[in-house]
GUPA-574756 format. One record per residue (C-alpha): x, y, z; residue in one letter. Coordinates in nm, 3 decimals. Example, Ala and Ser with C-alpha at 12.3 -4.5 7.8 and 13.67 -1.06 7.14 Angstrom:
BEGIN
+---------+---------+---------+------+
!      xx !      yy !      zz ! type !
+---------+---------+---------+------+
!   1.230 !  -0.450 !   0.780 !    A !
!   1.367 !  -0.106 !   0.714 !    S !
+---------+---------+---------+------+
***
This chain:
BEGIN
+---------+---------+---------+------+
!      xx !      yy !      zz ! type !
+---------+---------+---------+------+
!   9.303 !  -6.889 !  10.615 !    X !
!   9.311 !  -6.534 !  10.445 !    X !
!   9.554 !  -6.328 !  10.432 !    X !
!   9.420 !  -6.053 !  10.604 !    X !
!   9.318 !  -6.249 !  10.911 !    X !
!   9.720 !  -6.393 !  10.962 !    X !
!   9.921 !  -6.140 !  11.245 !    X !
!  10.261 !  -5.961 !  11.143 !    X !
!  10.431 !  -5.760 !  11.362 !    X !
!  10.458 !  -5.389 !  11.378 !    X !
!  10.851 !  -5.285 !  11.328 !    X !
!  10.759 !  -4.911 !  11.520 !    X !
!  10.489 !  -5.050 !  11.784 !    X !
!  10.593 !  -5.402 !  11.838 !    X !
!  10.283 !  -5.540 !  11.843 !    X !
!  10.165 !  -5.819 !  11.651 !    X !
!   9.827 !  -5.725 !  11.429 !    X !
!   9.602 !  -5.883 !  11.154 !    X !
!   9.737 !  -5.805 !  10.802 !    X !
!   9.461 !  -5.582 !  10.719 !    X !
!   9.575 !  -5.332 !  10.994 !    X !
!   9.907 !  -5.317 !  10.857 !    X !
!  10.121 !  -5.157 !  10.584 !    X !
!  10.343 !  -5.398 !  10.391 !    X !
!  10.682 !  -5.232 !  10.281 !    X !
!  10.964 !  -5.435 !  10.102 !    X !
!  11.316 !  -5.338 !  10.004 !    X !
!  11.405 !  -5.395 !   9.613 !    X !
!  11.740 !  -5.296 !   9.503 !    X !
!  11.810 !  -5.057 !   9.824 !    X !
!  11.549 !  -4.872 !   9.807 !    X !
!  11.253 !  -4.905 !  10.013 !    X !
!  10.845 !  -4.930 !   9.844 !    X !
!  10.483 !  -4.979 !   9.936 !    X !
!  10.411 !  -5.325 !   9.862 !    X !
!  10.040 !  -5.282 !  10.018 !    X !
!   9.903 !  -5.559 !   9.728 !    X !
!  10.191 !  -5.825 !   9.857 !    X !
!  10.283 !  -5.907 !   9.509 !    X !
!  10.667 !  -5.778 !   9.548 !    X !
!  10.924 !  -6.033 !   9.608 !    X !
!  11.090 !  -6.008 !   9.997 !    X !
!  11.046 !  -6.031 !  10.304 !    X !
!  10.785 !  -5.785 !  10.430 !    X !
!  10.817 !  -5.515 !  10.681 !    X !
!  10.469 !  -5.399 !  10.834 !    X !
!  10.391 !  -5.073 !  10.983 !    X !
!  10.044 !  -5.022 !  11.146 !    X !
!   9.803 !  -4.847 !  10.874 !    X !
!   9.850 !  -4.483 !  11.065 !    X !
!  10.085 !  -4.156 !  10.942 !    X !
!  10.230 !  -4.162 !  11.245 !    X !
!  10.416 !  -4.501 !  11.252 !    X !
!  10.500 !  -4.434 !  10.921 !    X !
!  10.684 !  -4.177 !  10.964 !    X !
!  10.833 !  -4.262 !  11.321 !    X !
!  11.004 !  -4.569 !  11.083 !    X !
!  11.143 !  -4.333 !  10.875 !    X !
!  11.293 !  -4.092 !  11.160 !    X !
!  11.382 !  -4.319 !  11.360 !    X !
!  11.556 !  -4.529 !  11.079 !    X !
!  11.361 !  -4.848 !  11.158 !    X !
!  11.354 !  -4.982 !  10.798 !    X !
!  11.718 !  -4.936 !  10.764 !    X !
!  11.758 !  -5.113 !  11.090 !    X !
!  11.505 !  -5.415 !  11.009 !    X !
!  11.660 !  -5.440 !  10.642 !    X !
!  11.997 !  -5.408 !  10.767 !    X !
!  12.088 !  -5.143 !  10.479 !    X !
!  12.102 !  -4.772 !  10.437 !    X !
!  11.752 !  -4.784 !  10.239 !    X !
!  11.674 !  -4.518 !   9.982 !    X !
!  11.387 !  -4.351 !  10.090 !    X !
!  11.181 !  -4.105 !   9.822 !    X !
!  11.143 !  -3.740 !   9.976 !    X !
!  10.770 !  -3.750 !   9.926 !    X !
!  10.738 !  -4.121 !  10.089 !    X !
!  10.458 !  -4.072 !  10.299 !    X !
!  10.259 !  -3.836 !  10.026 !    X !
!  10.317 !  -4.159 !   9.795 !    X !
!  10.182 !  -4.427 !  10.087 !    X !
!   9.883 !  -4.171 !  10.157 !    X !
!   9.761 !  -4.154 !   9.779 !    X !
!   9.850 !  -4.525 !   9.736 !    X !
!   9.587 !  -4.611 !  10.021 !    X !
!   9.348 !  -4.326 !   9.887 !    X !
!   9.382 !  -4.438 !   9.523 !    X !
!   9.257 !  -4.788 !   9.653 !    X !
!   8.974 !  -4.665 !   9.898 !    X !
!   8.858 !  -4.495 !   9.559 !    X !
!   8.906 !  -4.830 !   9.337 !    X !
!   8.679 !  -5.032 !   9.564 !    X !
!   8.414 !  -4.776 !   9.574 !    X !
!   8.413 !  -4.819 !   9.196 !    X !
!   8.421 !  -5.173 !   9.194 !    X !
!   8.136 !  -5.205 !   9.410 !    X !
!   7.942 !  -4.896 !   9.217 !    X !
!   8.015 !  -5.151 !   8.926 !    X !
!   7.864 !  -5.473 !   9.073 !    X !
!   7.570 !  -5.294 !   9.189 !    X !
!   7.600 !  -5.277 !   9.538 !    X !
!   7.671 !  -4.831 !   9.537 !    X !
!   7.363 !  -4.595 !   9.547 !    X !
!   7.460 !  -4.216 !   9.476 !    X !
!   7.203 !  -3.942 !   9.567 !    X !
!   7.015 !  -3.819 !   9.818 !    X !
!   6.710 !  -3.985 !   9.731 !    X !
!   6.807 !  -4.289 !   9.656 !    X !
!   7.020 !  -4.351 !   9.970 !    X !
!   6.724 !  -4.222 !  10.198 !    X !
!   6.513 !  -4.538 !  10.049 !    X !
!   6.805 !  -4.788 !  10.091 !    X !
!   6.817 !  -4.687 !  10.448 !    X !
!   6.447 !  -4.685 !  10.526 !    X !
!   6.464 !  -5.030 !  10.342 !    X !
!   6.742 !  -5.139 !  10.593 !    X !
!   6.969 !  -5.243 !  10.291 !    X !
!   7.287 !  -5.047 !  10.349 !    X !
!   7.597 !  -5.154 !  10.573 !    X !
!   7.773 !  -4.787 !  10.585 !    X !
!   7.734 !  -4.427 !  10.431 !    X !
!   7.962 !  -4.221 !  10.241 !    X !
!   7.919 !  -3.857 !  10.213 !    X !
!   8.135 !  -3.592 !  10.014 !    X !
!   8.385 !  -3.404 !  10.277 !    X !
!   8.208 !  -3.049 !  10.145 !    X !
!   7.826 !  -3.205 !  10.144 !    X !
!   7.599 !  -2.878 !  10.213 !    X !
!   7.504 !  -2.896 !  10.592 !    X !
!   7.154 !  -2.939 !  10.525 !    X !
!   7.212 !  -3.270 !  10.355 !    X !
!   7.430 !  -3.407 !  10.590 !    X !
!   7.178 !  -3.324 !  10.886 !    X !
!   6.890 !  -3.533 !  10.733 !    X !
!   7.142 !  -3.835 !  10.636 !    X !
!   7.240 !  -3.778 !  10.995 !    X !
!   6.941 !  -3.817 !  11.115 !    X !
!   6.821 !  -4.100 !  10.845 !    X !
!   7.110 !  -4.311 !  10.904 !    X !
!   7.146 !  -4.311 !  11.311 !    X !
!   7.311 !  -4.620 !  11.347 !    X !
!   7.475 !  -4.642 !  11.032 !    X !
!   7.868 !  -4.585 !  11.004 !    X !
!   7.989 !  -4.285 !  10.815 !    X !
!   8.304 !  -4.179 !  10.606 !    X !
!   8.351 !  -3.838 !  10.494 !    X !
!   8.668 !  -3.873 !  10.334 !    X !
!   8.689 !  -3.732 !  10.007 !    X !
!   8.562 !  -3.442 !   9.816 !    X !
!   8.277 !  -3.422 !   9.520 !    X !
!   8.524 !  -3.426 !   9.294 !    X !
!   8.695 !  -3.662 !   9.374 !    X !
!   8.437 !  -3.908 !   9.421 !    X !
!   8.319 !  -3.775 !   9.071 !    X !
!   8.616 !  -3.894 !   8.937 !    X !
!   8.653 !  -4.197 !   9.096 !    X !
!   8.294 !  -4.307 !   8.988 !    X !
!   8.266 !  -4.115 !   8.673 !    X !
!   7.927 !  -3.951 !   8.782 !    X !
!   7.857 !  -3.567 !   8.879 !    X !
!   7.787 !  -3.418 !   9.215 !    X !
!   7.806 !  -3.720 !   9.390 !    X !
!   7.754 !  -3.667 !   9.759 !    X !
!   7.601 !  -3.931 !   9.907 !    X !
!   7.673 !  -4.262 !   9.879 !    X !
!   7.518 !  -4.630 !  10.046 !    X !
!   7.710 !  -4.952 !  10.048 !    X !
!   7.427 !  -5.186 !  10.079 !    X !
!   7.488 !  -5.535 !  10.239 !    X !
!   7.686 !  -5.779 !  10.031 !    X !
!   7.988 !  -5.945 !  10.060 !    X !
!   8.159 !  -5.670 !   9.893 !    X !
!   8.114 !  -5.437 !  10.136 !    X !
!   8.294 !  -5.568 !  10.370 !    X !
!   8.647 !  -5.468 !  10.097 !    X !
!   8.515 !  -5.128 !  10.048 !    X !
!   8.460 !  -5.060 !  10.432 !    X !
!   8.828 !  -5.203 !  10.503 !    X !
!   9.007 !  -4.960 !  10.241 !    X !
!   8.766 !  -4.662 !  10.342 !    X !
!   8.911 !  -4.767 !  10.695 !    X !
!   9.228 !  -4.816 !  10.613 !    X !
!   9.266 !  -4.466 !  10.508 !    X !
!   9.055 !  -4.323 !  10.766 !    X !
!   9.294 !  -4.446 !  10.993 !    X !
!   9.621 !  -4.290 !  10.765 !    X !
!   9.507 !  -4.013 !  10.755 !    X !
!   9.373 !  -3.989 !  11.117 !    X !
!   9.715 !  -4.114 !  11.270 !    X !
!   9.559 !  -4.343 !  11.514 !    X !
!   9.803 !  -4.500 !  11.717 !    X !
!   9.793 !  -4.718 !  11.954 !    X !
!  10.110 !  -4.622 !  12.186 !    X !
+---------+---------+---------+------+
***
């Protein structure tokens, strides 16, 4: 069975969840750390994958209470957690840009789509308006993220001006669209309370 697929319960919501909805944190040597790859040693402590819960465990002390210690807790915690999710969001889309299964630019992405090979979009946060209308309109049915800036996806694929982007249908798409959701959902504080 994989990992992502086994429930753990939420310590702020209560509420059991697949692991792939969840935020694994572990406490090593008092203090308390993102473990989101599960490689640290400990027992785990999941938060649902949303700001909110995040920091409602930290206000409300319920890591201190579920470790049973006075954790330390960096000032800039949840700024860490966000760019720990973003930085891996970014990874996969690099990873899959590597094995082929990316296509940047306009062009390119409106033949993908009329060739019904892509699984989801990505478009640049600051895309001009007229671009975004015609992949709109292109891609009707087709899930979009508009999470990060041209420069940053840039960056994170070592190309320029990248503003649109198709996933096309593989198996690693399915990776990419679950870190692209996992921080859609961070950053979107979705909640289920």
């Amino acid at each position: 069975m994989s990992r992502e697929l086994i429930e753990r319960k939420c310590i702020v919501e209560g509420v059991s969840k697949p692991g792939n909805e969840l935020l694994r944190f572990v406490e090593l040597n008092n203090e308390l750390l993102p473990d989101f790859n599960k490689k640290l040693p400990g027992k785990g402590m999941y938060v649902s994958c949303n700001r909110l819960s995040v920091i409602k465990a930290i206000e409300k002390k319920i890591f201190h209470k579920v470790s049973r210690h006075n954790l330390r807790i960096s000032e800039n915690f949840i700024e860490i957690v966000e760019n720990l999710i973003k930085e891996k969001a970014l990874t996969s889309l690099n990873m899959a840009r590597k094995a082929g299964v990316l296509v940047c630019g306009f062009e390119k992405v409106k033949e993908v789509i009329q060739k019904n090979k892509v699984d989801f979009i990505i478009e640049a946060r600051d895309a001009g308006q007229d671009g975004k209308e015609k992949i709109a309109f292109l891609a009707k049915n087709l899930e979009k993220f508009n999470l990060f800036s041209i420069d940053e996806l840039d960056r994170a694929l070592n190309k320029e001006n990248t503003v649109h982007i198709a996933v096309l249908k593989s198996d690693m798409s399915r990776s990419v669209y679950d870190n692209l959701k996992k921080y859609q959902n961070f950053l979107n504080g979705e909640n289920n309370e």
